[in-house]
N, C-alpha and C positions, 0 to 999 in steps of 0.2 A: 925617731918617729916611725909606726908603722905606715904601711903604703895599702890601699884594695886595689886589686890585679882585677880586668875585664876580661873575659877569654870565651871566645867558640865551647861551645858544651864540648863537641868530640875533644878539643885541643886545650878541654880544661888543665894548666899547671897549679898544684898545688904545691906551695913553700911552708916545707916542714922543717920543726927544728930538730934537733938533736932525738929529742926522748917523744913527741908526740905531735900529732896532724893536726893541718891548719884548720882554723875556720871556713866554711863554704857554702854559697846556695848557689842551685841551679836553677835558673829563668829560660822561661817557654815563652815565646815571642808567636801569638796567631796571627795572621795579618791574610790578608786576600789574595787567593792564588793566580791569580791576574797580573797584582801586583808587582810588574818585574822592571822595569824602570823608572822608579823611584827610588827612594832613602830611606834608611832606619838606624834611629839615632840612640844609642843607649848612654846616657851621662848618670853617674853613681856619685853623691856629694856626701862627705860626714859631716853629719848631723851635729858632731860635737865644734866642727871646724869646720868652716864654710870654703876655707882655703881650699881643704883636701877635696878636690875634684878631678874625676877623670870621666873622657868622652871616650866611645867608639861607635864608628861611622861605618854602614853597610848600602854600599850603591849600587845602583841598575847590574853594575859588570860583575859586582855579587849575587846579587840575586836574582838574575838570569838564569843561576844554574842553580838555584836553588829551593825548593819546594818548603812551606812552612810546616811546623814551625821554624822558628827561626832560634836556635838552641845556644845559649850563656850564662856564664855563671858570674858569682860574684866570690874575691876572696879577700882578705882579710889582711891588710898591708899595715908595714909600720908604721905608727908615728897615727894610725885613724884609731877614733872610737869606734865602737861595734857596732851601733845603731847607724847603720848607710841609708841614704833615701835613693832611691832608682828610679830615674826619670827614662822615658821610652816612647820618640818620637817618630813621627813619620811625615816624609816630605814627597810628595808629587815632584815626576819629575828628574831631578836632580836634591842633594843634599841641602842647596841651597834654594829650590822651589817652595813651594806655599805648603807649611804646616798643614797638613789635614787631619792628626787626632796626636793626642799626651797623655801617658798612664805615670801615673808614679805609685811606686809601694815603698815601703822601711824595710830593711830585711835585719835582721840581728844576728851579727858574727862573733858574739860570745863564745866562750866555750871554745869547744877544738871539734872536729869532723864536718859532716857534710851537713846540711841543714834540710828540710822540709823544702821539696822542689816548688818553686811558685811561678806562675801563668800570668800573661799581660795581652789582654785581649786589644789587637787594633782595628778599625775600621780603616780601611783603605780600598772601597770599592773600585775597582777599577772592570769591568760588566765588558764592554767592549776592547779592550786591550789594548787604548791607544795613547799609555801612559800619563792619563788625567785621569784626577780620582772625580767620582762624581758630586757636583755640591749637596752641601746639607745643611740643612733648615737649623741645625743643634747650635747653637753658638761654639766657636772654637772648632768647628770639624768640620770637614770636608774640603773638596778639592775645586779647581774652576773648572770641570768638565758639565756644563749643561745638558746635556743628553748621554748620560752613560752607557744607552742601548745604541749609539749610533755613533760608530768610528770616524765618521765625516765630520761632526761636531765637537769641535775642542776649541783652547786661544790659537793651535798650531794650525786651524784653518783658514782659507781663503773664503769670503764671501762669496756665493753663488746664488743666481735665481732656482729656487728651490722649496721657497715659503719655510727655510729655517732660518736659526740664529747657528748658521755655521761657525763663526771664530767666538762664539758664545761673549759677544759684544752687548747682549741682551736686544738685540731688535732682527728681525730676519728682514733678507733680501736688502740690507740700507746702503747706499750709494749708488744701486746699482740704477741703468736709465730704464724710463719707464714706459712702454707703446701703448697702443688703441689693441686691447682685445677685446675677450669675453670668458664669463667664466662658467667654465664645465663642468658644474658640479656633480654630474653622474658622468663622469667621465667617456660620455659617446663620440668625441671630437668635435660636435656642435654646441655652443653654448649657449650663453642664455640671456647673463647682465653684459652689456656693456662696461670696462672699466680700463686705468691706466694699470697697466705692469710691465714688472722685469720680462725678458724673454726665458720663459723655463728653461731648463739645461732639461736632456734628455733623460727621460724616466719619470720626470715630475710631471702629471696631470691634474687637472682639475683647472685649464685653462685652454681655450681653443681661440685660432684666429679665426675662425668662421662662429657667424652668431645665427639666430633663429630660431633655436632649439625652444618649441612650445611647453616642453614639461620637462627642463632639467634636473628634477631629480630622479629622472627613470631614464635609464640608456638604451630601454629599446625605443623609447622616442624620439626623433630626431629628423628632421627636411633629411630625403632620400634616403630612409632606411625603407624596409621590404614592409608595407601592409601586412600584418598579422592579423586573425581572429582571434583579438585577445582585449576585448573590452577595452584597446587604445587607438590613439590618433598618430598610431607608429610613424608615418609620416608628416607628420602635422600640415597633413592639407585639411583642416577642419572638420574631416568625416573621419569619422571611428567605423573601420571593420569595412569598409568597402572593397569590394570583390568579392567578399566571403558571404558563402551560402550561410548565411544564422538561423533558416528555418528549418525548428526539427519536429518534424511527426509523429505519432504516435501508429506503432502498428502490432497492434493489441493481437491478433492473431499469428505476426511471422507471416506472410506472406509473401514482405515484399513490398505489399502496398499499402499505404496510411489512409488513413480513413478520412482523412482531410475534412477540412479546407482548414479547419485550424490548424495552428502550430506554435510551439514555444519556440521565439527568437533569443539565441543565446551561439557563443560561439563552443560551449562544450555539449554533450549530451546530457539532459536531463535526466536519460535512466536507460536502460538495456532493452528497453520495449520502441526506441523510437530512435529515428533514422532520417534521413538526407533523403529529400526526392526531390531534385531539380526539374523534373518535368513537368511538376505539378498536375494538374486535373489530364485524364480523370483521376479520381480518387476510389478507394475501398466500396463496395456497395451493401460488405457487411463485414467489418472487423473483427466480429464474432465467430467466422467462418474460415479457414486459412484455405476452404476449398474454391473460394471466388473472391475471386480478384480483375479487375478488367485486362491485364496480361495475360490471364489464363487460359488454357485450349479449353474449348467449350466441349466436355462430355458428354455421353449419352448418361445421366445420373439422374435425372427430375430435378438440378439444381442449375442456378444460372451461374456457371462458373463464370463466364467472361464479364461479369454484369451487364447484358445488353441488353435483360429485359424488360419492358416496361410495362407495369401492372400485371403482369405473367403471361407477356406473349413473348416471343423470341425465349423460351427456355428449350435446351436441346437444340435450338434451330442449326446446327450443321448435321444437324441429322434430319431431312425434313418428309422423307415418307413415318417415320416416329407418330403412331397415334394413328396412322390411316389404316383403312380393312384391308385384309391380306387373307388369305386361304379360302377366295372367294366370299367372304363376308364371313366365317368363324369366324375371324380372330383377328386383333390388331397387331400392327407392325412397335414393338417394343423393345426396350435397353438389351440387348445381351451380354455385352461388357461394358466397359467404361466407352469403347472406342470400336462399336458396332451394334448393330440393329437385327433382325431376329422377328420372324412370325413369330405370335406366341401360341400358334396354337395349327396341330400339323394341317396339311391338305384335305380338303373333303371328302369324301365319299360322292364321286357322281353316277348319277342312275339316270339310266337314258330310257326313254318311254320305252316299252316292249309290248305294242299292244297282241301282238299275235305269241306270246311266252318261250320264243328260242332261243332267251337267251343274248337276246344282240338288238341292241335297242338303235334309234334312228339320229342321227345328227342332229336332223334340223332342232334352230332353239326356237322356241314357243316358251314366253314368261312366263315364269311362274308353274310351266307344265315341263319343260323337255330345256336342257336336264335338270332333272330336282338334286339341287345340292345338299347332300345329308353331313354335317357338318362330323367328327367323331366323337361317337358315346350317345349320338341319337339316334332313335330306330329307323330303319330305313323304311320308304315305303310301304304299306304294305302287301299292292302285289300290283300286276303291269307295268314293273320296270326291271333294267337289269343292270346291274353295277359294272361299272368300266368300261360298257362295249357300245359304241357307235354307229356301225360299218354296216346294218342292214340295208340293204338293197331296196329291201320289199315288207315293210313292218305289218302286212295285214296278212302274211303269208310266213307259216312258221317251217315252211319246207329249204326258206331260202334265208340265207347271213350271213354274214364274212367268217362268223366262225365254225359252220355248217362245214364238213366234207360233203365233196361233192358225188354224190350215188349215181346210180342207173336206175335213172326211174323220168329222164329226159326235162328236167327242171332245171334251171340254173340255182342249184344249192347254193353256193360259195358265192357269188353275188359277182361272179369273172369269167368273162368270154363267155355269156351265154351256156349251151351246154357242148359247146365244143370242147372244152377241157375235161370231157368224163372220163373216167377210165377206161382204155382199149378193149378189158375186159368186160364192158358191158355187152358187147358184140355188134352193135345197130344204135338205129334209131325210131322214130314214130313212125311208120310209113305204113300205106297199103302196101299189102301182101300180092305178088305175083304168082301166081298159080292158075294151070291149065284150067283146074274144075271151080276156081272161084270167076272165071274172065264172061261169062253170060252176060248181056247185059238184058236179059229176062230173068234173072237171078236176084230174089231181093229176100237177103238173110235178116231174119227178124229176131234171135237168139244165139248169145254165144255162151258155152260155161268150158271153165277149165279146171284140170286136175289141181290138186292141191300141191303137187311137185313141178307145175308149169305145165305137161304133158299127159296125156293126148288134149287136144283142144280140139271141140266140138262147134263148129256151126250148123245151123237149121233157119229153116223158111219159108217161105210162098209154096205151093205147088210140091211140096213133098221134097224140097231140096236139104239135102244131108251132107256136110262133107268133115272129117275128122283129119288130123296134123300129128302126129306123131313122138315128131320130135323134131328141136329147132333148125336141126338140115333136111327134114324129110319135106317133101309135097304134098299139098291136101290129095289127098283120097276121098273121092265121092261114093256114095250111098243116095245120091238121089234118086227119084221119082219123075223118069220121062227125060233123064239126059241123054242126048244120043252118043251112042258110041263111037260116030266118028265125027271129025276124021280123027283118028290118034294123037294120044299127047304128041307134043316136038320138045316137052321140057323137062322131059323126066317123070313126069308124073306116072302112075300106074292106071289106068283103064278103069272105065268106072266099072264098080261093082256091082250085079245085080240083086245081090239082098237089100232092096230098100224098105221104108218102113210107108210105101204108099201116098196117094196123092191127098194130100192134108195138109194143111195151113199151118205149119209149127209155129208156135208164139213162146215158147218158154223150155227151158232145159237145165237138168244138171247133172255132174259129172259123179259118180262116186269113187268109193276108195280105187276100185279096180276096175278104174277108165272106161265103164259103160256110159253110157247118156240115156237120162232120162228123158222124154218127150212130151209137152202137153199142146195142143193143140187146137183145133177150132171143130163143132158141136162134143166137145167133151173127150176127143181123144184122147189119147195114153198110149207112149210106145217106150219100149228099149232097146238099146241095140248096143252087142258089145263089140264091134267094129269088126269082126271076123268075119266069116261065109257064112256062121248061122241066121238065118231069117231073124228078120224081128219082129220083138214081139209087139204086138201093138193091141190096145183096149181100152177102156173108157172108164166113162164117170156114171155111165147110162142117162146123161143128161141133156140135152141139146144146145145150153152154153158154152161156149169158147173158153177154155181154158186159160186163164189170165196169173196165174201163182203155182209157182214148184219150187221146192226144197224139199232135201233128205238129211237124214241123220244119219249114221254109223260108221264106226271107223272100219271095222270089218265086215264080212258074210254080204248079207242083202240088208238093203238098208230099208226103212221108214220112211216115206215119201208124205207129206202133206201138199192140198191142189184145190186152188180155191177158180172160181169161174165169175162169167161175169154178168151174174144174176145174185153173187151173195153167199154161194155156198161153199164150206171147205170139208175138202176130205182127205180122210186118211188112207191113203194107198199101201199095204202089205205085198210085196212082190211073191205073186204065185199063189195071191189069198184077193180077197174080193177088195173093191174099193169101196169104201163107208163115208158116209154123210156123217159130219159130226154137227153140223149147224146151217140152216138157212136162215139168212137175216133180209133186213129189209135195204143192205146197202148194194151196191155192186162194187164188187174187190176186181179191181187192175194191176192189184202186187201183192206180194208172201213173200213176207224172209224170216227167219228165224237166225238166233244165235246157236240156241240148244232146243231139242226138242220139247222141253215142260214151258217157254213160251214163245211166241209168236205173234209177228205183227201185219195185219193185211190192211191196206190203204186201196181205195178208190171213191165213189159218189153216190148221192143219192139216187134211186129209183125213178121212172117214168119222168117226169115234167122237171125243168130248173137244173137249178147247179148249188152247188155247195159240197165239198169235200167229205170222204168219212175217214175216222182212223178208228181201228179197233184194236186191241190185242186179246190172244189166248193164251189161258194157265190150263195148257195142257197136262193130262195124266198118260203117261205111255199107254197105251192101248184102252185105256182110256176115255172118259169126258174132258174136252175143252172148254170150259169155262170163260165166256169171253166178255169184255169192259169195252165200254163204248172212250174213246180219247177225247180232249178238247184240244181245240185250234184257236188260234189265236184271231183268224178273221178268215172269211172265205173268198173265193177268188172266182173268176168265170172257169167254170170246165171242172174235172175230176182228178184228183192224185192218181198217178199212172205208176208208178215205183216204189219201196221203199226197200231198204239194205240195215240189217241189226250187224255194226260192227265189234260190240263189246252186250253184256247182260243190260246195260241202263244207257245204251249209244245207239242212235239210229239217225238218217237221213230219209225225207221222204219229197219226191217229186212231182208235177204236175203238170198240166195245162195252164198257158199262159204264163212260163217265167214262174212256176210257182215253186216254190222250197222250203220246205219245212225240218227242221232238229226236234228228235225227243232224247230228253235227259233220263227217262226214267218215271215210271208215274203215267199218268193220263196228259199232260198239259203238251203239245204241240206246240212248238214257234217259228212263224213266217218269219223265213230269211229273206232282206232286200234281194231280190234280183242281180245279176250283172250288170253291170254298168244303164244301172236305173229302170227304166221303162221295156225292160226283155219280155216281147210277146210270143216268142217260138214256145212250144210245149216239151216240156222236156221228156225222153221214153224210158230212160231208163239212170237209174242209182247202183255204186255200191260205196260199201264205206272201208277202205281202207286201216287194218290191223294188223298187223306183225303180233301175232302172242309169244314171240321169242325174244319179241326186243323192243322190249316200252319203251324205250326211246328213241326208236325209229323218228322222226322227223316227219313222216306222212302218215304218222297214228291218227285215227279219229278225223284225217282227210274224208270227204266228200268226191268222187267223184261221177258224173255225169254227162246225158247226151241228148242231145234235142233234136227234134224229129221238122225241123225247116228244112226249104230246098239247102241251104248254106250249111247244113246240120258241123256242130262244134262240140270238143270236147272242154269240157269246165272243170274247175275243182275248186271243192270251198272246202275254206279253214275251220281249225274250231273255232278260231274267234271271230265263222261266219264275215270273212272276207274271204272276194275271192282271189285264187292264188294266180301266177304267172306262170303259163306251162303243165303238161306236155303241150306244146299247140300241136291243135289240128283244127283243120276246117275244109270238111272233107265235101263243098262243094255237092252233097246227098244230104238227104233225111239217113239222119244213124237213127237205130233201132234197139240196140242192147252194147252193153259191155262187159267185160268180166276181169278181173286182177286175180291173179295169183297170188300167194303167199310170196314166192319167189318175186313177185313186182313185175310178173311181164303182164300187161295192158293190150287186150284185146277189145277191138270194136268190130261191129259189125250193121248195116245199113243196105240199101237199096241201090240197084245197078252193081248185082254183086262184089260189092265192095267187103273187104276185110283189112282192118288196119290193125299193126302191130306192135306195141316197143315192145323188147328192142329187134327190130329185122336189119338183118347184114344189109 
């Protein structure tokens, strides 16, 4: 009888005979590679004989070391049919544990060689490694491991509280004793039902000895966990979210600040537009604006940044001059940046009254008149004021102002210290004059003229009295009429002269280019004299009126002399040729002056009975008719115009009786100047009008000055704007008589008790 041999694939023996190879397959044995302590049973039975069986057995301490397949063959023994069945089992465990799967195949060992390899698939799960295969549902297969994913579960285990079927007894946790808990189903350590169990073994939860838990199936819920903003009752003290701010704002602008009062209550943010403000009110005053906010610094903008204000007062208000007048009422106070304020509009223009035109207007304020605020870009004034200047001393007097230098001419220009701040250079002051031949006090000088260089200076008088000045350090020198010779000067003077020009009442004189004096006199006299030893000459009008007007014309040779009397008539005097009548009229003339010789102006009164003033002028023709126009006056006065003085072609002053004063502009129309200080009834004797033609801006241009023939006689002087000025004083305590200015500004007077006053005298 043959025999089949089972063998290891590597350790397959094959029994050969003589002449040719045995029969043989080779079986692949798959099983699970887990699987290392258990059993694999391979039994091979012939089919022909049930006798012929053989087993081999492969256990744990086999297949420990060994990785499937699990590789054998089958060969072909005496005494067996060829058709073998192959049985291939497997045991959990040990060889002798619980079957858990059976392959069987036929294999045919007919024939001689090796046969077609054949595969015997086992199920032997074994998942966790803890040499139990895991059961299976199949009939005939599987192992008693219950939980194949878990090594702790097999029959080799001990029961534990664990909520499993550890020794896979089919019931978990059973024998074990059972206490008062609670079950943790969200595993927080607080739980929730009440129930009896085992005591978990460590790691097992889903069981707490403390109970309370209000919503165990969430574990951030639980007595003494942390309040959360999270739509729960994390601590289950029956308020959800307490603590937590849930109100969120909307702040549409980014500001900062929500536009409030509403808000969505939630514990996440609704959207990227809204925000947390615990402080609540106030709220936004316009969401619209990220420029106002009630946190905001309040700028100077036209907007209410801090929102404080109501119905539109408080806007800007930390700025609160904002909106008021500034630059004296141009302009209001407005935004200049965000964070400062700003006129908006520059300083004015201020113009200070100037009624007398030098330029230097007066302080004092008077509404609406003094100072007129000309705001800029409006026309200023248009005339009697002066822009910037204040400081006039004396605004009816345009001789005198703070911005004036101060002259020699004994006024207080500059409106300081009086006139003791003049220049050194001026030499002197106002005074009467000291001189041997002026000291008579039977001397009453009624005419003074001076050269147009200051020098010589001629006075005349009563009684044929003459005396001429030379020059500012010299002594009068007399030419009188009946002075006696002695006793001799003691003061330096020189002895009087005996070429006088006779005993004759001088009332009028002038000087010309080469220092003679002309002389007019009383019934009509005429005299010259050029201050030398030649006699002089003396002659007339052939008239028996008193000479009342002299002036000359030329700058060089013999001059043209016009000589008006005081019956009316004026004549033209040719030196060395006859004196001519050019007109008798029905006024009587007390004055003549001339600018030039083509006109002329002669002031005095009506004829025989009354009063009432006359003013005439002549358009003279050199040698010539005088064509002469009667003036109007503005109103007549008691007594007769006694002076007048042509300081320019259309400028003149004219004086009188009783305080009276008269300006012509030019034209026939006269105008009565108010008086000195109101109600002046002295008579004034004599005018001139002060002109500088070198310098129109002289300060005392178009001055008026005069002298009054009262015991108290005073020197005055009017402005053009006909106020009168302050200065030179004098109040020479005599009836003055005449005066005379020079070009140079020295001021000669002269009056009764031989008096002769000077500026400027050392």
């Amino acid at each position: 009888m043959r025999r089949i041999a089972l063998f290891l694939f590597p350790l397959l023996l094959v029994a050969c005979s003589k002449d040719k190879e045995q029969a043989n397959v080779a079986i692949d044995i798959n099983y699970d590679s887990n699987f290392k302590t258990g059993c694999i049973v391979m039994e091979a039975v012939d089919a022909a004989n049930a006798d012929n069986v053989l087993t081999n057995s492969f256990d744990g301490e086999k297949l420990a070391n060994q990785s499937p397949p699990l590789k054998l063959a089958v060969l072909l023994r005496e005494g067996w049919g060829t058709d073998v069945r192959v049985t291939v089992r497997a045991h959990e465990q040990s060889c002798g544990g619980k079957q858990v799967d059976e392959q069987s195949l036929v294999v045919d060992l007919s024939g001689t060689g090796a046969k077609p390899k054949r595969t015997v698939e086992l199920e032997t799960p074994d998942a966790d490694g803890d040499g139990f295969v895991a059961v299976s549902s199949e009939a005939g297969k599987g192992g008693t491991d219950c939980d194949d994913g878990d090594a702790m579960r097999n029959p080799s285990q001990q029961e534990v509280c664990d909520d499993k079927d550890n020794n896979c007894a089919g019931g978990a946790d059973e024998g074990l004793p059972l206490v008062a808990m609670f079950r943790d189903v969200d595993g927080d350590g607080v739980g929730g039902e009440a129930i009896q169990h085992c005591v978990p073994v460590a790691g097992v939860s889903g069981y707490a000895m403390a109970g309370g838990d209000c919503k165990d199936n969430d574990p951030e819920v639980a007595p003494g966990k942390t309040e959360l903003c999270d739509e729960k009752d994390n601590n289950c003290d029956g308020t959800t979210d307490e603590g937590h701010d849930k109100k969120w704002y909307l702040d549409d602008d980014g500001d900062g600040v929500p536009q409030g009062p509403a808000f969505t209550s939630q514990c996440t943010s609704p959207g990227p537009k809204y925000m947390k403000y615990p402080s609540g009110p106030p709220f936004d005053c316009d969401d619209a604006d990220a420029r106002r906010a009630p946190n905001k610094q309040e700028l100077c903008d036209g907007i209410d940044n801090n929102c404080a204000s109501d119905n539109g007062v408080a806007i800007d208000e930390t700025f609160p001059t904002k909106g008021s007048s500034c630059a004296q009422g141009c302009g209001t106070i407005q935004c200049a940046s965000e964070t400062s304020v700003a006129c908006n509009a520059p300083e004015p223009d201020l113009y200070y009254q100037d009624l007398d035109g030098d330029g230097d207007g007066v302080a004092t304020v008077i509404p609406d008149v003094n100072p007129k605020i000309v705001c800029q870009g409006e026309p200023p004034p248009a005339s009697g004021y002066a822009l910037g200047q204040d400081g006039d001393c004396d605004d009816r007097d345009s001789a005198r102002s703070s911005i004036q230098a101060e002259l020699c001419d004994g006024i207080d220009n500059n409106c300081s210290n009086g006139v003791a701040d003049e220049p050194a250079s001026c030499g002197g002051s106002l005074k009467q004059v000291a001189s041997h031949h002026l000291s008579s006090d039977n001397q009453q000088w009624n005419t003074v003229s001076v050269h147009a260089s200051g020098y010589p200076v001629w006075v005349a008088g009563e009684d044929g009295k003459l005396a001429v000045r030379r020059s500012a350090s010299a002594k009068f020198e007399s030419f009188s009429f009946g002075d006696p010779a002695t006793p001799a000067p003691t003061d330096g003077s020189l002895a009087i002269h005996p070429n006088n020009c006779g005993d004759v009442d001088w009332r009028v004189s002038w000087v010309d280019s080469s220092g003679r004096v002309f002389l007019g006199g009383a019934a009509g006299a005429l005299a010259v004299h050029n201050g030398t030893t030649d006699a002089c000459a003396v002659g007339g009008t052939g008239q028996s009126a008193g000479i009342t007007g002299l002036v000359g014309f030329g700058a060089t040779g013999d001059p043209v002399l016009y000589v008006t009397d005081s019956t009316g008539r004026i004549f033209r005097w040719i030196l060395g040729g006859t004196v001519s009548e050019l007109e008798d009229n029905s006024a009587n003339f007390y004055g003549l002056h001339g600018f030039r010789e083509e006109l002329l102006l002669a002031v005095g009164g009506s004829t025989g009975g009354g009063s009432g003033q006359r003013f005439r002028s002549y358009a003279v023709t050199p040698g010539g008719a005088a064509t002469s126009t009667n003036g109007v006056h503005s109103m007549n006065v008691d007594g007769n115009a006694r002076a007048v003085w042509m300081g320019t072609d259309n400028k003149a002053c004219a004086v009188g009786d009783n305080g009276a004063v008269w300006r012509w502009n030019g034209g026939t129309p006269w105008t009565r100047v108010e008086p000195p200080g109101g109600a002046v009834t002295s008579s004034f004797s004599s005018v001139v009008m002060r002109y500088d033609a070198q310098n129109a801006q002289n300060p005392l241009n178009e001055h008026c000055y005069m002298v009054d023939s009262s015991t108290s006689g005073r020197l005055r002087r009017l402005t053009p704007s006909d106020t009168w000025g302050s200065g030179p004083d004098l109040q020479a305590n005599a009836r003055l008589h005449d005066l005379a200015i020079a070009p140079t500004g020295d001021v000669w007077i002269v009056g009764e008790g031989g008096r002769v006053f000077h500026y400027p005298e050392p």
